[in-house]
N, C-alpha and C positions, 0 to 999 in steps of 0.2 A: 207103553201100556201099563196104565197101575192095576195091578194085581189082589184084589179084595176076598175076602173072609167075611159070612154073614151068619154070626148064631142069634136065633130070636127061639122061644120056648113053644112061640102060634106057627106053626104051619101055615095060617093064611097069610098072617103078615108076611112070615120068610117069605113068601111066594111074590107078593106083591113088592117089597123091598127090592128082590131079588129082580123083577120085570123092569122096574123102574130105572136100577142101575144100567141093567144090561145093555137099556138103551145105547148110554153113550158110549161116545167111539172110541173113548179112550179109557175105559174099562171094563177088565177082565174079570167076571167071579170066579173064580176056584174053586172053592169049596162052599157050602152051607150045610149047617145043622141045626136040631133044633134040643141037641141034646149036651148039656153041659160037660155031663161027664165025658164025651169024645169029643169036646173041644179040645182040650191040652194035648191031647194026643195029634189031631187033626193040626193045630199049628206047629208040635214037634219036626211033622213027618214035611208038612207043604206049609212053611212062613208066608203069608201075606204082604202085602206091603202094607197093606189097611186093614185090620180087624174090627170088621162094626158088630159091636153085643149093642138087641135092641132088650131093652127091661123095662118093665113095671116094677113096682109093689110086690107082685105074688109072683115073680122069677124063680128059678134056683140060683140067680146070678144078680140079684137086687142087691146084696148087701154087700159092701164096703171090701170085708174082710174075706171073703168068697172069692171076689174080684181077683184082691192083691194075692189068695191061695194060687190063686191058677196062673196068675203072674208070674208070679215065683218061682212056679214050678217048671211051667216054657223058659222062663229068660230068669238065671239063677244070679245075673247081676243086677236084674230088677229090684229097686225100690221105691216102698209109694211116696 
């Protein structure tokens, strides 16, 4: 069973993402949020196997450097 992580900033899309997955039989969601700042914390505590961040343009999570912040901070051997 793979084990998924979904942060998106819309509430609707999380919602619909989140249906779409659940379907199939060979995955599990674990957690979602739609809040950036208790992402890092959220994959600290419960690692995913699959982290899906959905983003636009107007995210808190659109930019580059944002991304690799919160990277870095869960996985401290992370580089981009």
């Amino acid at each position: 069973m793979l084990r998924v992580a979904l942060m998106d900033d819309h509430p609707l899309m999380l919602k619909v993402v989140s249906q779409e997955l659940a379907q199939a039989l060979d995955i599990k969601i674990v957690w979602k949020t739609t809040d950036s700042a208790e992402l890092t914390e959220r994959v600290k505590r419960d690692s995913p196997d699959v982290l899906v961040l959905i983003s636009d343009s107007h995210s808190s999570i659109s930019s580059r450097s944002t991304l690799c912040a919160i990277c870095g901070r869960v996985f401290p051997t992370w580089r981009s």
